[in-house]
N, C-alpha and C positions, 0 to 999 in steps of 0.2 A: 497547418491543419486547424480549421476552426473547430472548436469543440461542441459537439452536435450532443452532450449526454448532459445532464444535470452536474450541478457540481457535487464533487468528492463528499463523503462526510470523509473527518479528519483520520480519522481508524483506515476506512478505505485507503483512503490518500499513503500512508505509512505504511501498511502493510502491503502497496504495491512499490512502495519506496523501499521496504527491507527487502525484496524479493528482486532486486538487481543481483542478487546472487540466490540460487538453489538454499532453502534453507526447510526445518519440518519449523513444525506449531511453536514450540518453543522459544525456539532461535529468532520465530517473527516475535513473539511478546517480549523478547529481552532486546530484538532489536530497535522496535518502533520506541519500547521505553528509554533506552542508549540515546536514540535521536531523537526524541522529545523532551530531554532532560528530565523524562520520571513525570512527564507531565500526562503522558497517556499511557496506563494501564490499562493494558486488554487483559479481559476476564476468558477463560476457556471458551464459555457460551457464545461471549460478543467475536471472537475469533473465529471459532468456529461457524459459525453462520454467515460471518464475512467471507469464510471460505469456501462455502457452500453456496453464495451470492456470487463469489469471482469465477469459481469455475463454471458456472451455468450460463454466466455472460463469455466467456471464454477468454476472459480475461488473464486467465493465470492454469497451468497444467500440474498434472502431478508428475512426478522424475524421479520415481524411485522412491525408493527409501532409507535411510540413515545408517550408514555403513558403524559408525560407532554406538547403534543402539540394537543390535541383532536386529535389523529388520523391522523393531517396534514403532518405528516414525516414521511417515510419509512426509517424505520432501515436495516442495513446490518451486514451482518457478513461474515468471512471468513472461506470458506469449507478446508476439510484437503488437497484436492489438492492443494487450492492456498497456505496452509503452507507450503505445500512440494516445490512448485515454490518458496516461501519468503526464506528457509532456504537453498536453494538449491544456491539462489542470495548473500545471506548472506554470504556460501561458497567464492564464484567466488569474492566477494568483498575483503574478509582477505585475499585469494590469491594473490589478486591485490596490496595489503596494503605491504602485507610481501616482494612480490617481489621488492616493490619499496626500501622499508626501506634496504633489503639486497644489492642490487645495486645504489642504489643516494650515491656518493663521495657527504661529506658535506666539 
């Protein structure tokens, strides 16, 4: 699939990458920081508005809610279209990777 959307910001990008598994708000800040080596902290604000961006594109559902928080967390998950946007980004990125490594004189 060619990828027909603008590219990812890096937040997007993560936070459709944590969401390979059902997780609430939290679990994505600790996970996108886990796999960016601490290199990307999400703020409440910035999360939340990326979530409020994902589910309006439909890229991502809600699933409940967090059986170990009474109820106080909304779990999300991601729909096969926003797969189809992550792996489509995934693409356009190795492109980027390969093009560089074939052209940079070390």
């Amino acid at each position: 699939m060619k990828n027909t959307t603008a590219a990812l910001t890096e937040a997007i990008y993560y936070i459709l990458l944590a969401l390979q598994e059902p997780l609430h708000g939290y679990g994505i800040m600790q996970k996108t920081s886990t796999m960016s080596n601490g290199r990307l902290i999400l703020s409440a604000g910035t999360l939340y508005g990326a979530i409020s961006n994902l589910l309006e594109k439909g890229w991502i559902l809600p699933c409940g809610e967090s059986p170990d928080t009474d109820g106080r967390r909304k779990m999300y998950q991601i729909t096969e279209k926003g797969q189809e946007v992550l792996l489509a980004e995934l693409e356009r990125l190795e492109e980027l990777v390969e093009n560089g490594r074939k052209n940079i004189k070390e």
